[in-house]
Backbone as a chain_set.jsonl record, in Angstrom:
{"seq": "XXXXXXXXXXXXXXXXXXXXXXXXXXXXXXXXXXXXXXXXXXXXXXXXXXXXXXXXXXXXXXXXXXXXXXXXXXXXXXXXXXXXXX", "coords": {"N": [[-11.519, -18.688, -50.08], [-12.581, -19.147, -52.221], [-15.085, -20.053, -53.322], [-16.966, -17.775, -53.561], [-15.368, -16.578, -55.918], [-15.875, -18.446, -58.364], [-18.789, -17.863, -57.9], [-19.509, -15.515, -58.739], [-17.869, -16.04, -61.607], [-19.876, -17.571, -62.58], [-22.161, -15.776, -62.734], [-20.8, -13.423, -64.414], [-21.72, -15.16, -66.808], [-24.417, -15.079, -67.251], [-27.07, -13.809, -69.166], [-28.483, -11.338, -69.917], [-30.968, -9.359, -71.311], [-30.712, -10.625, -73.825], [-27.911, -10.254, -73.891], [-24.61, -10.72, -72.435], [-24.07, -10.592, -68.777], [-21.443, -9.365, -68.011], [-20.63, -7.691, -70.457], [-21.899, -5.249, -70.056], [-21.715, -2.187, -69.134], [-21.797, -1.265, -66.037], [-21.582, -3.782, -65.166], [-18.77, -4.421, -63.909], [-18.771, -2.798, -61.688], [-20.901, -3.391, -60.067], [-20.228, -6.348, -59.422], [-17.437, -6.249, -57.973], [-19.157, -4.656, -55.892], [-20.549, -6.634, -55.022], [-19.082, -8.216, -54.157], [-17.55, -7.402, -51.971], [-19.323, -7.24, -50.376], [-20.371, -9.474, -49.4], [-18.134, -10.483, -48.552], [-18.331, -8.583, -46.217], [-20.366, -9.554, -45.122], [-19.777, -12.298, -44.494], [-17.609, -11.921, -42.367], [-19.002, -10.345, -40.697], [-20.805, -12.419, -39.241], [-18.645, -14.186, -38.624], [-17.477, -12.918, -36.51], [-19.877, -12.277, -34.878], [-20.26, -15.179, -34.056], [-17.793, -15.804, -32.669], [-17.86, -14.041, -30.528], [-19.906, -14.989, -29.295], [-18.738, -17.52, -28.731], [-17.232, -16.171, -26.566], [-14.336, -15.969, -27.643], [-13.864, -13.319, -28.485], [-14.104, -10.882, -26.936], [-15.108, -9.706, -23.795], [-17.207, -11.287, -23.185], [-19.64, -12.253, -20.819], [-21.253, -10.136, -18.452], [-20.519, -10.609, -16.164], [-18.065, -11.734, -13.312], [-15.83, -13.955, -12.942], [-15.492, -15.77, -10.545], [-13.628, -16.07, -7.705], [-10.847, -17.667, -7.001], [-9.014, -19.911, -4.936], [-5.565, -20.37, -4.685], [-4.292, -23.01, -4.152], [-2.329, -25.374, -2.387], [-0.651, -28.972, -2.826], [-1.19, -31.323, -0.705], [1.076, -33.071, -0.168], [3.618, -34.824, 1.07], [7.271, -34.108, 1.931], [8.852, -36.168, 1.323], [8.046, -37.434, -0.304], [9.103, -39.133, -3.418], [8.993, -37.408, -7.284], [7.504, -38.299, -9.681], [9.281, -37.695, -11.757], [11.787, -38.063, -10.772], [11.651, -40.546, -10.537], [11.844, -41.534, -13.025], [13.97, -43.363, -15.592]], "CA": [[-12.785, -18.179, -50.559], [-12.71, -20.191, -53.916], [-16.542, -20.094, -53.716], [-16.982, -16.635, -54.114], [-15.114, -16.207, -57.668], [-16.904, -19.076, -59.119], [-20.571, -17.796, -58.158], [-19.051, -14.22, -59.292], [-17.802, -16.395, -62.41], [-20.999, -18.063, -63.218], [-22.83, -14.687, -62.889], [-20.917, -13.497, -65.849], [-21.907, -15.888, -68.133], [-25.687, -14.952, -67.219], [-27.526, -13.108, -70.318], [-29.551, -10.165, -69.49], [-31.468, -8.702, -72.398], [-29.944, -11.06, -74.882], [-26.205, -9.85, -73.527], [-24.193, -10.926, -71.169], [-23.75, -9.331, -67.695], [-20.285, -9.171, -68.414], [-20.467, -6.943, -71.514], [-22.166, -4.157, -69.273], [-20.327, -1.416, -68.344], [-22.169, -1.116, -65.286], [-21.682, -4.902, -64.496], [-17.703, -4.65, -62.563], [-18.799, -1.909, -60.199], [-21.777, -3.997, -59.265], [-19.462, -7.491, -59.346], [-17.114, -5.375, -56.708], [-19.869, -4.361, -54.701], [-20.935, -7.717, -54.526], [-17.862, -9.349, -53.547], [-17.383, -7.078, -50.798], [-21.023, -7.49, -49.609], [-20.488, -10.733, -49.492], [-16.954, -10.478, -47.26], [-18.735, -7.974, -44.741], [-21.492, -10.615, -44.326], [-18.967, -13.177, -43.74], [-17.039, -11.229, -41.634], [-20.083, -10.281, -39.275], [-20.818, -13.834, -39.359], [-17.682, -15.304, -37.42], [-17.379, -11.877, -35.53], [-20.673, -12.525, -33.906], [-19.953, -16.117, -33.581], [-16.451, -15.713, -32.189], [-18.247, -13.271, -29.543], [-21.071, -16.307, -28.508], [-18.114, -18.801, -28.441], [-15.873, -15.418, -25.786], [-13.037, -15.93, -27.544], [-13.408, -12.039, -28.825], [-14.398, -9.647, -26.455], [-15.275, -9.753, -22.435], [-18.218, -12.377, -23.06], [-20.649, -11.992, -20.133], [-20.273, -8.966, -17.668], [-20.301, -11.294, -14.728], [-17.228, -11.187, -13.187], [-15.341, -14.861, -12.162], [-15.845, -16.164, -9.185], [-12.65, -15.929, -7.231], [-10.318, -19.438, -6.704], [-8.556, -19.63, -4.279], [-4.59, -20.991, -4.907], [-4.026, -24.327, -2.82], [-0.528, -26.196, -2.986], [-1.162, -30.596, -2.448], [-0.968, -31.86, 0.733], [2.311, -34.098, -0.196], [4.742, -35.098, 1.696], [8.366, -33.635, 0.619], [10.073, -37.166, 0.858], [7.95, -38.571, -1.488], [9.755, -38.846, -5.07], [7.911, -37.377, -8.079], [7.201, -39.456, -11.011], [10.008, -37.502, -13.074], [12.59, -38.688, -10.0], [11.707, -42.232, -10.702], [11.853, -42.485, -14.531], [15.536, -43.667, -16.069]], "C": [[-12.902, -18.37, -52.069], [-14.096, -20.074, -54.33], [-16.599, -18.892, -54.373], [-16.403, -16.346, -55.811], [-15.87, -17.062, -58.205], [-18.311, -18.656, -58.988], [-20.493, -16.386, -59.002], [-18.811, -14.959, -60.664], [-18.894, -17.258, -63.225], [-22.089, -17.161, -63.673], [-22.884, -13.611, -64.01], [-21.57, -13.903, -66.832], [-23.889, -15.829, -68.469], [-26.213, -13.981, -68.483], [-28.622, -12.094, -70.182], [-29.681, -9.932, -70.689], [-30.695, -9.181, -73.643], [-28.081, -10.763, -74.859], [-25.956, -10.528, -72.39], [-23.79, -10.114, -70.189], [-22.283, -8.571, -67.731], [-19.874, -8.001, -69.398], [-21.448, -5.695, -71.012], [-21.168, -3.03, -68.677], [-20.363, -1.237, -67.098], [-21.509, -2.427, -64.031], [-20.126, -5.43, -63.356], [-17.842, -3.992, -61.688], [-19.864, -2.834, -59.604], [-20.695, -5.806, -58.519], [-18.871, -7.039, -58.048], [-17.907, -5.086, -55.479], [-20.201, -5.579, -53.886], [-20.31, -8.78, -53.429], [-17.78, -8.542, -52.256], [-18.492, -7.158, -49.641], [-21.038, -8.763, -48.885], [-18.886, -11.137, -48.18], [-17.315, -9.743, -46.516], [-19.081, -9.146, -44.208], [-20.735, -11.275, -43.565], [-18.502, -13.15, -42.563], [-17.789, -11.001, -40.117], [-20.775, -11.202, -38.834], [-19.897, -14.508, -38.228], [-17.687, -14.108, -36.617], [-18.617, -12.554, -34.691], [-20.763, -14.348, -33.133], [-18.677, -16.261, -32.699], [-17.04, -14.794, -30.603], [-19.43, -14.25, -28.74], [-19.72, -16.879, -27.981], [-17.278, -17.5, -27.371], [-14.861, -15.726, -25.896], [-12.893, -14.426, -27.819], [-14.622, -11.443, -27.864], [-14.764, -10.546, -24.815], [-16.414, -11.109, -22.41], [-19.355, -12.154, -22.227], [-19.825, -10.636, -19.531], [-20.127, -9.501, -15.748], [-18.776, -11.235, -14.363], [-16.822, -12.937, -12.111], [-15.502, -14.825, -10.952], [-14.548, -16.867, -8.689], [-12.002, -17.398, -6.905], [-8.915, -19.101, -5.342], [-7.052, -20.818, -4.624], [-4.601, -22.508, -3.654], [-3.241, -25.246, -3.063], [-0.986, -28.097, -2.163], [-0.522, -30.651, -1.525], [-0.172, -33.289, 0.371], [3.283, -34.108, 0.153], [6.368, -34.776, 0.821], [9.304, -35.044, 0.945], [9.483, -37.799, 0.136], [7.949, -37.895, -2.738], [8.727, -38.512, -6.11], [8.261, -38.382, -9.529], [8.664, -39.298, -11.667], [11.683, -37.96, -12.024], [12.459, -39.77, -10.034], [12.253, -43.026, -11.81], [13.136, -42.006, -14.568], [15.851, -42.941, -16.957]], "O": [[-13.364, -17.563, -52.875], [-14.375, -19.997, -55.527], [-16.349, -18.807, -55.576], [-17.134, -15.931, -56.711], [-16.845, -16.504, -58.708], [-19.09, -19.019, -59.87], [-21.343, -16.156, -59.863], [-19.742, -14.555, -61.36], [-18.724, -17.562, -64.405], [-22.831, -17.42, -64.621], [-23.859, -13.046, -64.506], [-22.005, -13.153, -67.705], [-24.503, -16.291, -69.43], [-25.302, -13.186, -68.715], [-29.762, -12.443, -70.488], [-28.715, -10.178, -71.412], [-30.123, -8.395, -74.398], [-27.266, -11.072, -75.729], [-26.767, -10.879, -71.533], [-23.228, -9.048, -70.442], [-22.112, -7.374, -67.5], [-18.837, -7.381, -69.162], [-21.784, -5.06, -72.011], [-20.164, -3.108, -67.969], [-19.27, -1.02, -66.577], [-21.164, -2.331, -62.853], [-20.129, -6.278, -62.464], [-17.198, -4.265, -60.675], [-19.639, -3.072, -58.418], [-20.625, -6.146, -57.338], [-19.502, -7.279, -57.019], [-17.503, -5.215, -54.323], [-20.198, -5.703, -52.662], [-20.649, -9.565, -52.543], [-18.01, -9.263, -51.285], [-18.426, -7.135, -48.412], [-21.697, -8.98, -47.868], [-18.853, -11.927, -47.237], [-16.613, -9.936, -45.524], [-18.552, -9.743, -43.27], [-20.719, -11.171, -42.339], [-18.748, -14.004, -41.711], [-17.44, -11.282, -38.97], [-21.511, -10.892, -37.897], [-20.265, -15.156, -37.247], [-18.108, -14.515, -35.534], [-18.307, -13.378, -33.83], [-21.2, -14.636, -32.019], [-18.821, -17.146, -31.856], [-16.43, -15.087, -29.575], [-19.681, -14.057, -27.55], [-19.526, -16.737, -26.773], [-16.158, -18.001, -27.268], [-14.125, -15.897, -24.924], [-11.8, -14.0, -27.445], [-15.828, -11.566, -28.082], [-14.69, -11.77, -24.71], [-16.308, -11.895, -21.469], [-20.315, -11.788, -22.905], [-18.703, -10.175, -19.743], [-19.804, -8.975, -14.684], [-18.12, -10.614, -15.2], [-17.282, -13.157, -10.991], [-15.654, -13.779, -10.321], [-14.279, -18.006, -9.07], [-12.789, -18.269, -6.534], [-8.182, -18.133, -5.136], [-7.326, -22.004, -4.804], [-4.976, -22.601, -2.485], [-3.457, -25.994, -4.017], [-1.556, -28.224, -1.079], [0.593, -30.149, -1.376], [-0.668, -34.397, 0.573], [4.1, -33.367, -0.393], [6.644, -35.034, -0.351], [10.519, -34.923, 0.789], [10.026, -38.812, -0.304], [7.389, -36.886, -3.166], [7.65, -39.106, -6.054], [9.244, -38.931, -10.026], [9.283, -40.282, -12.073], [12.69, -38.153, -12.705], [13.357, -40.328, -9.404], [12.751, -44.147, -11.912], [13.596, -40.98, -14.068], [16.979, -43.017, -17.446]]}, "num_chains": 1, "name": "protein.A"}
């Protein structure tokens, strides 16, 4: 998150009322707020994407549709591949 300090570091150098934001006393509690504002967003960002893509959480409430196991219809004298190779 390299971005973040540089837009936070360019924001400094901004000049409010002939000063810079920087020379505010006000201006690191807001900086702080910002940055963390800015990592919720993010945050609720891939969360809700991560929850489209069901890798986090149940996904639909449908409920798989049952498989049934079924072992290949192969003969047990014929050799498998890893019985052939040298």
């Amino acid at each position: 998150y390299g971005v973040e300090a540089a837009i936070l570091a360019v924001l400094d150098e901004i000049s409010v009322g002939g000063e810079l934001l920087k020379t505010y006393s006000w201006w690191p509690f807001a900086r702080l707020a910002g940055f963390v504002i800015i990592n919720v967003v993010l945050g609720m960002i891939v969360y809700v994407l991560f929850r489209k893509a069901g890798i986090i959480g149940g996904g639909s409430n449908e409920t798989p549709p049952e498989t049934k196991a079924t072992t290949p219809k192969v003969p047990s004298w014929v050799p498998l591949d890893a019985e052939l190779a040298d």
